[in-house]
Each structure stands twice: as structure tokens, then as C-alpha cells.
N, C-alpha and C positions, 0 to 999 in steps of 0.2 A: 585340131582343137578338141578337146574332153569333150563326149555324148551330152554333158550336162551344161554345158555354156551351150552350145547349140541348140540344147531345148529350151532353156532362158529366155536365147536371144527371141526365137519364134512365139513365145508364149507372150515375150513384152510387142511383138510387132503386132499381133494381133487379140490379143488380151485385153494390153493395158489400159485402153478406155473404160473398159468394164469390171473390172479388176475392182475388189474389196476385201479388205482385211481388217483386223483389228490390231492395227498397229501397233497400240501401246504393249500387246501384251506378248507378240513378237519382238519387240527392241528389248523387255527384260530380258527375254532369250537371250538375243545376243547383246546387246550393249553392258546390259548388268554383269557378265558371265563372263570372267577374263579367259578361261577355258576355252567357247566357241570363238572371240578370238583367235587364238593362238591355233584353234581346229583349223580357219581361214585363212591363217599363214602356210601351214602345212597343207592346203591346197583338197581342205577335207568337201567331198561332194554335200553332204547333206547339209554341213554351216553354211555355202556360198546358196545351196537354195531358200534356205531362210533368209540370209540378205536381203533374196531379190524378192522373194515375199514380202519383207519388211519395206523396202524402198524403193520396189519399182512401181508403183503408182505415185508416189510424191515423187519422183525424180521425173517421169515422165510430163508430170501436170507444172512441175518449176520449167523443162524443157518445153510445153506448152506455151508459158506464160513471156518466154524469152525470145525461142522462133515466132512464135504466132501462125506456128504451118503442123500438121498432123504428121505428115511423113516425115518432115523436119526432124520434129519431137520424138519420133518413134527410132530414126536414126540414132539421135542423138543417143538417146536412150541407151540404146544397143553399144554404141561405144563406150558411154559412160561403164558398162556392165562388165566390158572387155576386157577397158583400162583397170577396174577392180580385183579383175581374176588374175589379169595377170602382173600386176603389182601389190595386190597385199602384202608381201612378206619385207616390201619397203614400208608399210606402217607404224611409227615410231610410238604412236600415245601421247603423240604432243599434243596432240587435240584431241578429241572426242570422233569415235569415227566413222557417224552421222557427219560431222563436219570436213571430216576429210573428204567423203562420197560428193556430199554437195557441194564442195572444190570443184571435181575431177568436171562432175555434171555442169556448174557454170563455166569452167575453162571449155569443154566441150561445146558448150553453148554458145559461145564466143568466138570459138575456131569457126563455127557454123556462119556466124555475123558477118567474120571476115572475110570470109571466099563468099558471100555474095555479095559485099559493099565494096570489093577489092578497087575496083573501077571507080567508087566513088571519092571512099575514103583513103588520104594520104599516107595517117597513121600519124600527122602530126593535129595540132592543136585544132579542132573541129569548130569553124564560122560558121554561127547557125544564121539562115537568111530568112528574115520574117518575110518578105515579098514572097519566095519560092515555095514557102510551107503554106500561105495562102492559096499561092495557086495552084499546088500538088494534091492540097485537098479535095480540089472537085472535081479529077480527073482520076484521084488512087480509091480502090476503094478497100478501108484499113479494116485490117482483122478484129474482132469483137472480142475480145475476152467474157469468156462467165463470171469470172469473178472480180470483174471491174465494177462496183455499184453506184452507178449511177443514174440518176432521173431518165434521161431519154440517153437511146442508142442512138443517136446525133452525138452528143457531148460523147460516149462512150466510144465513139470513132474513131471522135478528132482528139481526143486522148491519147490511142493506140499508136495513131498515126505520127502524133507529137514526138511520142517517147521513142520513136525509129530516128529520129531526128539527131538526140543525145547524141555525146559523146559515151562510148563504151563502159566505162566505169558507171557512170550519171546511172545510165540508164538500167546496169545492172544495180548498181545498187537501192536503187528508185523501186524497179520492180520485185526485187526481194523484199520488200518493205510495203509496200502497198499492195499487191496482190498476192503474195504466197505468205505474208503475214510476218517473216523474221523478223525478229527484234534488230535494234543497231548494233547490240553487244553479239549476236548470232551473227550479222552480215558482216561482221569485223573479222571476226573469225572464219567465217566462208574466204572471204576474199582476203586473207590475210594482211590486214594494215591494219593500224590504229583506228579507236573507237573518234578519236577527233576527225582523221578524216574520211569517216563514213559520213559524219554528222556534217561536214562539209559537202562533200560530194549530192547526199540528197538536199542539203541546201542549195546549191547550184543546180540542180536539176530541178526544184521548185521556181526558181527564178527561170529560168529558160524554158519550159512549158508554161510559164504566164506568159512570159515575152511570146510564143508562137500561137499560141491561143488569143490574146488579145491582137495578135496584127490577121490571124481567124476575123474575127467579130466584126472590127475597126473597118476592113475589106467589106464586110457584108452590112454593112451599115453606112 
């Protein structure tokens, strides 16, 4: 593996909480610039470390917001960066390729989900149990997001803990939208389907965190 993916990788495992940049004005670099582009297909060292200047604190903090575990995220991370290097030059321009990245990093993110829900989850059509989420509540204790705003870290809990619940799609598309901010027409394009059924998706995923929240309350009440 190239001297410079190896230093990457080490700089995002222990960097990237602390990590800041001025993003916008690296993505002109490369986003604007069909040049570095095509630098990054040809496997040029100094485009792929602006990438990772450009993207590895938002990639790491979307890997955050999806594992909910630090190592997870740092993992993730590092593969996300991997799978970049070493497929750019399958990069077509079909999309934007901000959008491709945050592909590679929610299919990442997801592989992550599955090898530890493997035992749980079938892979088919996911029964969400209001009785079981009730009572997994006061035995699990759910990861916190930073950027969950809400009143009290009670409700922000039983929020986290909710959305581990979803079915995979729900719940990725849920949390691209509520906590890392994409638009629908952004998370359409991440997750490649249509903009209708994005707008489905976190519509079902509003309905099924009421439903597990309200059988939350209805229990303690």
C-alpha cells in the first residue's frame, strides 16, 4: 500500500476528532477543478491528500452519527478512504463526487450495522416490537449524539436508541437528514433512488419512532 494512504489512514485514526479545515475552500480545489479530478484517477499523491483534507472530518462525523461508537467510526472511516484510493479511476461523473464519497461511506456504514445485527436481523422485512423497545430501554444505555438537539438528554437517548431499531434504509435515511443536515434531493443521490422514495422512507421512519417512543411514555405512565 502507497506511503501516503498509510499516513491517511493513521492521521484519520487519530486526528480526526480534532481535525479542522476550511472546507469550502478545499472542495473549490478539488470539486471545481476537472484537472485534480483526473490527478485522482491517475493515482496522483498530492490530489488524494486534499480529498482527505477535504472529507475526512465530515465523513468521519456522518460514520459517528450512523455507528454511534468512536472506533467504529474511525474504522469506518479508514475503509471509506481505502475503497476511494483504490477505486477512483472507476469514477464516472455521474454524480458529484462529494456524492459518490458519501456512497462508499454509508455502504460502509452499513456493512458495519450488519455484522453486528447479523444475529439479530434476518435481512428481511423488520417487526418493530413496541413492548421490547420499552423494555430494552432501561437496561441499554443509548449512545448520545452531539448533534441531536434536543431539551433533555433523556428524550436524546431514547431517540438514539429508537433509530437502532429502524429498518436500515429508515434509519439511514432518517439520520442523513436530521443529524448531518442533507437535503432529500442530497440523500437521493447518496443512496441512489428516487427523491419519492426518500420522502417515503423518512416518512416511515417518523411513524415508527412515534410508534416506539409513545409505547416509551404509555409504559412509564
Amino acid at each position: 500500500m502507497p506511503w501516503l494512504l498509510l499516513l491517511c489512514i493513521v492521521k484519520i485514526k487519530w486526528s480526526t476528532a480534532s481535525f479542522v479545515c476550511n472546507r469550502s475552500l478545499i472542495f473549490k480545489k478539488i470539486l471545481g477543478d476537472f484537472e485534480q479530478i483526473e490527478a485522482l484517477k491517475k493515482g496522483d499523491d498530492k490530489a488524494f491528500a486534499l480529498l482527505v483534507d477535504a472529507f475526512s472530518h465530515k465523513i468521519y462525523n456522518l460514520s459517528f452519527s450512523i455507528l454511534k461508537n468512536k472506533e467504529d467510526a474511525s474504522d469506518a472511516t479508514q475503509e471509506t478512504f481505502t475503497t476511494i484510493y483504490l477505486s477512483v479511476g472507476q469514477f464516472k461523473g455521474e454524480s458529484s463526487i462529494s456524492t459518490w464519497i458519501y456512497r462508499i461511506a454509508v455502504n460502509k456504514c452499513n456493512e458495519f450495522m450488519r455484522k453486528k445485527n447479523r444475529l439479530k436481523r434476518s435481512g428481511q422485512t423488520v417487526e418493530i416490537s413496541q413492548m421490547d423497545f420499552a423494555k430494552k430501554i432501561h437496561t441499554d444505555q443509548p449512545f448520545l449524539h452531539p448533534g441531536v438537539e434536543l431539551d433533555r438528554k433523556e428524550k436524546a437517548s431514547l431517540l438514539t436508541a429508537a433509530l437502532d431499531e429502524l429498518p436500515e434504509k429508515q434509519r439511514t435515511a432518517f439520520t442523513l437528514h436530521k443529524v448531518d443536515g442533507f437535503s432529500y434531493t442530497e440523500i437521493a443521490a447518496i443512496m441512489n433512488v428516487s427523491l419519492s422514495a426518500i420522502e417515503s422512507l423518512i416518512f416511515r421512519a417518523r411513524q415508527n419512532l412515534r410508534k416506539l417512543l409513545e409505547a416509551y411514555f404509555n409504559e412509564e405512565n
